[in-house]
ZATORRO-810129 format. One record per residue: x, y, z of N, C-alpha, C in turn; residue number from 1. Coordinates in steps of 0.1 Angstrom, whole numbers, plus 2048, in hexadecimal, padded with zeros to 3 digits. Example, Ala and Ser with C-alpha at 12.3 -4.5 7.8 and 13.67 -1.06 7.14 Angstrom:
<recs>
+------+------+------+-------+-------+-------+------+------+------+-----+
| n_xx | n_yy | n_zz | ca_xx | ca_yy | ca_zz | c_xx | c_yy | c_zz |   n |
+------+------+------+-------+-------+-------+------+------+------+-----+
|  884 |  7C7 |  84E |   87B |   7D3 |   84E |  884 |  7DF |  84E |   1 |
|  880 |  7EA |  847 |   889 |   7F5 |   847 |  881 |  800 |  84F |   2 |
+------+------+------+-------+-------+-------+------+------+------+-----+
</recs>
This chain:
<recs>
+------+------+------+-------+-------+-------+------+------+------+-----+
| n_xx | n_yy | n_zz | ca_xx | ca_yy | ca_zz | c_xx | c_yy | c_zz |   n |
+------+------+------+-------+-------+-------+------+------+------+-----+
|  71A |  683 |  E81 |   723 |   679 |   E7C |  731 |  67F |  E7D |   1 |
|  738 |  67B |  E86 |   745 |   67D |   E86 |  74E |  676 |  E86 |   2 |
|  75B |  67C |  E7E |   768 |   66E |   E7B |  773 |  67A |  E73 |   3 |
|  77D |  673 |  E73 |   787 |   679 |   E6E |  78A |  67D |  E5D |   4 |
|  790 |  688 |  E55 |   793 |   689 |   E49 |  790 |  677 |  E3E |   5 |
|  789 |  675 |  E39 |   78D |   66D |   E2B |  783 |  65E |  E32 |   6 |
|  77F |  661 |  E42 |   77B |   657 |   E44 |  76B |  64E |  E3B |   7 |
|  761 |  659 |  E38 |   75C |   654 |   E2E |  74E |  65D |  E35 |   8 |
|  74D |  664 |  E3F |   741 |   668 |   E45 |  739 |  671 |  E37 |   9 |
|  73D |  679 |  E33 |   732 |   67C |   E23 |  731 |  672 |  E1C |  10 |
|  734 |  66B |  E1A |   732 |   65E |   E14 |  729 |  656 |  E16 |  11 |
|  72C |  658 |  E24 |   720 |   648 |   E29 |  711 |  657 |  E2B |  12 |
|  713 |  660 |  E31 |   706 |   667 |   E32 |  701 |  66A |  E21 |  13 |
|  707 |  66E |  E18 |   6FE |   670 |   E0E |  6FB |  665 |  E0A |  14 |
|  705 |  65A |  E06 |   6FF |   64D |   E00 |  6F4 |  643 |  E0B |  15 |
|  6F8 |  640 |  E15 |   6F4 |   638 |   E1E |  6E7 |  642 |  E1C |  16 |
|  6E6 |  648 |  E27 |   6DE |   650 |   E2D |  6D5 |  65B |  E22 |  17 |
|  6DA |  660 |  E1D |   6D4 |   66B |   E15 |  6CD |  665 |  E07 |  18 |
|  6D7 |  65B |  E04 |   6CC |   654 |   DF6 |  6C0 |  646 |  DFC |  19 |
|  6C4 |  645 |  E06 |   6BC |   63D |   E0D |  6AB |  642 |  E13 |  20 |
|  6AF |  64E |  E13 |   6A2 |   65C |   E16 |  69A |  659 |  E0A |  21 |
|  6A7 |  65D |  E00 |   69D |   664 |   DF1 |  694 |  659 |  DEC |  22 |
|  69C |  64B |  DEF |   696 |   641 |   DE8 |  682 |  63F |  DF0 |  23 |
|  685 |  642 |  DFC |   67B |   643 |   E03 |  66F |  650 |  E02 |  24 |
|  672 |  656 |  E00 |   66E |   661 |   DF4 |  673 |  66B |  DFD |  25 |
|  67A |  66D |  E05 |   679 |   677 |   E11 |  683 |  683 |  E0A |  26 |
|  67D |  690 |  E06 |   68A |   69F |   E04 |  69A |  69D |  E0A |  27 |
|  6A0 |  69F |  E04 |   6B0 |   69B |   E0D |  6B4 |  6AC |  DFE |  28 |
|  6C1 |  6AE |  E0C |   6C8 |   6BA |   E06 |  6D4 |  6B8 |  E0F |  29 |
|  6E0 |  6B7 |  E06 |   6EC |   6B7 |   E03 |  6F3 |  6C3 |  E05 |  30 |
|  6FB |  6C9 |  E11 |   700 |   6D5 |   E0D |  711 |  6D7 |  E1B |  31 |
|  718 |  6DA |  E14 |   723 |   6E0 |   E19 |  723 |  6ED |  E27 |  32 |
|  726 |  6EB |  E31 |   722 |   6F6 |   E39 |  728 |  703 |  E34 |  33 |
|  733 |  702 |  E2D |   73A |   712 |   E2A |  72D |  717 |  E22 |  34 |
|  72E |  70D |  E18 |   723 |   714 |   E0A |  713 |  719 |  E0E |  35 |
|  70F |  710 |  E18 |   703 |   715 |   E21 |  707 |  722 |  E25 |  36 |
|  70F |  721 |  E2D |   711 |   72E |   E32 |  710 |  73D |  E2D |  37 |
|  719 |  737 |  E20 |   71E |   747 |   E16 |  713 |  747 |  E12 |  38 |
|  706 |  73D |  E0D |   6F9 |   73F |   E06 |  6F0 |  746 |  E10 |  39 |
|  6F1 |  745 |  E19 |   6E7 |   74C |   E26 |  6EB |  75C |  E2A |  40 |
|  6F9 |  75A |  E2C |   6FF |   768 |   E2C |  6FC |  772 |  E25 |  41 |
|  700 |  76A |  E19 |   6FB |   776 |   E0E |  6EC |  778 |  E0A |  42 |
|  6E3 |  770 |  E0A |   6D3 |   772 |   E0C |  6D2 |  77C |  E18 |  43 |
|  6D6 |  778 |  E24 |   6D3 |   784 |   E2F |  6DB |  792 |  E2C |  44 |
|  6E2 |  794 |  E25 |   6E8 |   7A2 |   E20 |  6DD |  7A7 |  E15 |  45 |
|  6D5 |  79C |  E10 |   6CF |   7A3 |   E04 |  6C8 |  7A9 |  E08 |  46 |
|  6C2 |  7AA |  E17 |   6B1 |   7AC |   E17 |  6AA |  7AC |  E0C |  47 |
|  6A8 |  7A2 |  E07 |   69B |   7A2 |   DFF |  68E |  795 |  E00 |  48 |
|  694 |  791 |  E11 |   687 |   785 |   E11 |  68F |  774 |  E0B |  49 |
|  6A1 |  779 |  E06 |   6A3 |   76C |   E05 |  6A8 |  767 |  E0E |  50 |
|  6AD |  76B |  E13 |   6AE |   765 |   E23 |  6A0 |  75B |  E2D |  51 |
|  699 |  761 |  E2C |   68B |   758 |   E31 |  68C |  74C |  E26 |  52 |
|  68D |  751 |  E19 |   688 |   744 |   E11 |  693 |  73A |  E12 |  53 |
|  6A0 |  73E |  E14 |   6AD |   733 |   E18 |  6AD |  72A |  E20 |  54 |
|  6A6 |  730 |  E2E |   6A6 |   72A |   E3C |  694 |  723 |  E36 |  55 |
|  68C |  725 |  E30 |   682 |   71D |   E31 |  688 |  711 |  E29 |  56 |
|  691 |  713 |  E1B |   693 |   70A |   E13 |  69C |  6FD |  E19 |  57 |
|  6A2 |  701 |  E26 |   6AB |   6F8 |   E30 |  6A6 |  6F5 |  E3B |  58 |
|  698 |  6F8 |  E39 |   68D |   6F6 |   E46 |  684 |  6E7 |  E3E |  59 |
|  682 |  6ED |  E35 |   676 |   6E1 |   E2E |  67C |  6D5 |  E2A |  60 |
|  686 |  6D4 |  E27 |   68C |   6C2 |   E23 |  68B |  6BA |  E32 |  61 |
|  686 |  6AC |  E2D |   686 |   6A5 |   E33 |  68F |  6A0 |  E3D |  62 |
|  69D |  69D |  E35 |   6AB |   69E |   E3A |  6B6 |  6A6 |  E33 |  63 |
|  6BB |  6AF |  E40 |   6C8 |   6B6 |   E3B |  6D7 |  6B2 |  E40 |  64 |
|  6DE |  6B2 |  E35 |   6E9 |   6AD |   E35 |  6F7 |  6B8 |  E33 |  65 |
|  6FE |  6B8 |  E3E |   701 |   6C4 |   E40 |  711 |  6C0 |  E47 |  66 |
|  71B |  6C3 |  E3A |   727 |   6BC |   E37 |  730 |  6C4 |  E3C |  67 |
|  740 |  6C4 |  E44 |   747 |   6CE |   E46 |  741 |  6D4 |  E54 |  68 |
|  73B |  6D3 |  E59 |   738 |   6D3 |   E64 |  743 |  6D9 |  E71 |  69 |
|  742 |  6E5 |  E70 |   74B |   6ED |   E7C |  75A |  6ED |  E75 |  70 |
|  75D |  6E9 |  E6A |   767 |   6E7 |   E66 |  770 |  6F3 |  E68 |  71 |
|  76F |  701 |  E67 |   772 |   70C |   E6C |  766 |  710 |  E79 |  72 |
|  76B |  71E |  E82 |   769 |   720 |   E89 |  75F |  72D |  E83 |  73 |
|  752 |  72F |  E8A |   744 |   737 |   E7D |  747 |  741 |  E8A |  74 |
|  743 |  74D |  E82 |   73E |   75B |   E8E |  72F |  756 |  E90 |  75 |
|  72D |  761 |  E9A |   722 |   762 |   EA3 |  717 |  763 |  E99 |  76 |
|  719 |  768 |  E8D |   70C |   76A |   E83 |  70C |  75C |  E7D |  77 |
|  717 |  754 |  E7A |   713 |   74A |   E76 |  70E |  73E |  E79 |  78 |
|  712 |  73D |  E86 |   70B |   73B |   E93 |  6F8 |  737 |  E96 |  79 |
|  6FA |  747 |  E94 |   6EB |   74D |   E96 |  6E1 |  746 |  E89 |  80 |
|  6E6 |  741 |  E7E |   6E3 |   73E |   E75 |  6DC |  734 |  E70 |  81 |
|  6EA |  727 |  E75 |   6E8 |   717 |   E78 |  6DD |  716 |  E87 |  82 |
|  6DE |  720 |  E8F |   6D6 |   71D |   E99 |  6C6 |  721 |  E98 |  83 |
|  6C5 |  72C |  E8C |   6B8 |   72C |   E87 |  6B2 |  721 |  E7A |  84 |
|  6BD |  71D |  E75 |   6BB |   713 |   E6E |  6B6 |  6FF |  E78 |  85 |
|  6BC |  701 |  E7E |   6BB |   6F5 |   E88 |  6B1 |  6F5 |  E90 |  86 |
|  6AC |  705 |  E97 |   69F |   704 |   EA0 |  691 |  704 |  E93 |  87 |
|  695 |  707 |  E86 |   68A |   704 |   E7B |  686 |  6F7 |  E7C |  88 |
|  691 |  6EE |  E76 |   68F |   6E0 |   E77 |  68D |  6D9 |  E85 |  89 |
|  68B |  6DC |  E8F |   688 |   6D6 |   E96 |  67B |  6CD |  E99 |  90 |
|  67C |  6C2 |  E9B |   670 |   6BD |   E9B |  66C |  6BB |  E8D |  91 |
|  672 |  6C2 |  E81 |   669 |   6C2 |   E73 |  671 |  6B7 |  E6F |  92 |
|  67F |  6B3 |  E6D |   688 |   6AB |   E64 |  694 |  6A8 |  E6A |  93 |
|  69C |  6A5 |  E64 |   6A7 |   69D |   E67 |  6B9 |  6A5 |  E64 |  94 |
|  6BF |  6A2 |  E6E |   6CC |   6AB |   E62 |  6D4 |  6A1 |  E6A |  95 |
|  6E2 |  6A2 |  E5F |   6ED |   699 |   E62 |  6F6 |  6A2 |  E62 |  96 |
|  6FD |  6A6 |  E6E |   708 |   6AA |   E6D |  717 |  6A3 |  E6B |  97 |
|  71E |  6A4 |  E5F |   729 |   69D |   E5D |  733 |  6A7 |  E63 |  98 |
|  73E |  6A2 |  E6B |   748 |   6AC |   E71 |  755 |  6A1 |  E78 |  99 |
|  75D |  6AC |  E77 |   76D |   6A2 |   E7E |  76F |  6AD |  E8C | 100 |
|  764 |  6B0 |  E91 |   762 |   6BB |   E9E |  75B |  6AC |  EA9 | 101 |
|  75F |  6AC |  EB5 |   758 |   6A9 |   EBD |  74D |  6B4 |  EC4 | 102 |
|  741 |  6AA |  EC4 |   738 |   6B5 |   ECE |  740 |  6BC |  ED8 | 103 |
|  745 |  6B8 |  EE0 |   74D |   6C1 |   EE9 |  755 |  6CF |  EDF | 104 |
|  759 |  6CD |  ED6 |   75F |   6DA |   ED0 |  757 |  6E4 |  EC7 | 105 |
|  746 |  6DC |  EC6 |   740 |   6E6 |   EC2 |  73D |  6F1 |  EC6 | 106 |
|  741 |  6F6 |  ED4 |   73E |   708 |   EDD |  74B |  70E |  ED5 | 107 |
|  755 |  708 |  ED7 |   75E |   70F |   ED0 |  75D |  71A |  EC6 | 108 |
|  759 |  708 |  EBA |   75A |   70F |   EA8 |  74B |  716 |  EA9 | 109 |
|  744 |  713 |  EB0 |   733 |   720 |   EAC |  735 |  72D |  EB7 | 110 |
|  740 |  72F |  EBA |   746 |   73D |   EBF |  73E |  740 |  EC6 | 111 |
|  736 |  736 |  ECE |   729 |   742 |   ED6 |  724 |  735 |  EDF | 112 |
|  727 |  736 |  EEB |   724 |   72B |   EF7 |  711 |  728 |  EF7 | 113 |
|  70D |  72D |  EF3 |   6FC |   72F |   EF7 |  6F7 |  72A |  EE6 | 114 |
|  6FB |  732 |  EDC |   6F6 |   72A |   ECE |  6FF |  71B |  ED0 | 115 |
|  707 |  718 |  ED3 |   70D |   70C |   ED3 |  703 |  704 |  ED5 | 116 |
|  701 |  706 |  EE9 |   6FA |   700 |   EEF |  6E6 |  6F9 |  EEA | 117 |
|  6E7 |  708 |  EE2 |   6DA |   709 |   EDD |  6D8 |  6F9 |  ED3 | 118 |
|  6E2 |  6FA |  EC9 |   6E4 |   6F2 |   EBC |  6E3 |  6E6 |  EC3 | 119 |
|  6EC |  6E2 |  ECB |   6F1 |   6D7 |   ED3 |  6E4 |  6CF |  ED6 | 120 |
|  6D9 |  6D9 |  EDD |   6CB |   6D4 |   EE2 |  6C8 |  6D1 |  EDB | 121 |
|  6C4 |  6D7 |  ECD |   6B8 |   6D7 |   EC5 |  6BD |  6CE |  EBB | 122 |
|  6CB |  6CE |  EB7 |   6CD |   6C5 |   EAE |  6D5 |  6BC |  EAB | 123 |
|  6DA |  6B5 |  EBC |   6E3 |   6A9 |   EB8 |  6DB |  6A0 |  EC4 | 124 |
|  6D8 |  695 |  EBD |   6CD |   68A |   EC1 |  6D7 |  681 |  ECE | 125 |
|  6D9 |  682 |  EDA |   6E0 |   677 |   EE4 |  6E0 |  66C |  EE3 | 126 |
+------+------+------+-------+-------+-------+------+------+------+-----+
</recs>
């Protein structure tokens, strides 16, 4: 879902879309891409196994909703991240990406021509 600052795209995906899931009984999870991020980051520094449990806990929802979308430009680890998060859900669930990026500027902001490409396959529907 893409559109400009204030246009309503979190809006319409959690309310439209996301309470529309829950009513149907389907898992739906709500999350900010920075805040994903720093929550994953810092699980993979912990080694302690929470890192697997992060990427399963954003693997198992039915639909993920996933706000801010490229809004900054991620390094290669963060990257590496969403692209293991995306090849999880593949085929398992659903995710919305809300963003004011055109797919064309996604190689850019995922700093890495090949995870771009990767994401791009696996998880934006033509």
């Amino acid at each position: 879902m893409k559109g400009p600052t204030g246009s309503g795209k979190s809006f319409f995906a959690t309310t439209a879309f996301g309470v529309s899931a829950c009513r149907q009984i389907y898992n739906v999870k709500y999350i900010r891409l920075p805040e994903l991020l720093d929550e994953l980051t810092l699980a993979k520094l912990a080694a302690d196994g929470s890192y697997r449990k992060g990427i399963k806990k954003y693997t198992k929802v039915d639909l993920l909703i996933l706000d801010e979308w490229l809004l900054t430009d991620l390094s290669t680890d963060e990257g590496a991240i969403l692209l293991e998060i995306t090849e999880a859900r593949h085929k398992v669930g659903s995710t919305i990406f809300c963003s004011q990026i055109d797919l064309s500027g996604w190689h850019i902001k995922l700093g890495n021509e090949t995870i771009a490409e990767a994401i791009l396959f696996i998880g934006v529907a033509w």
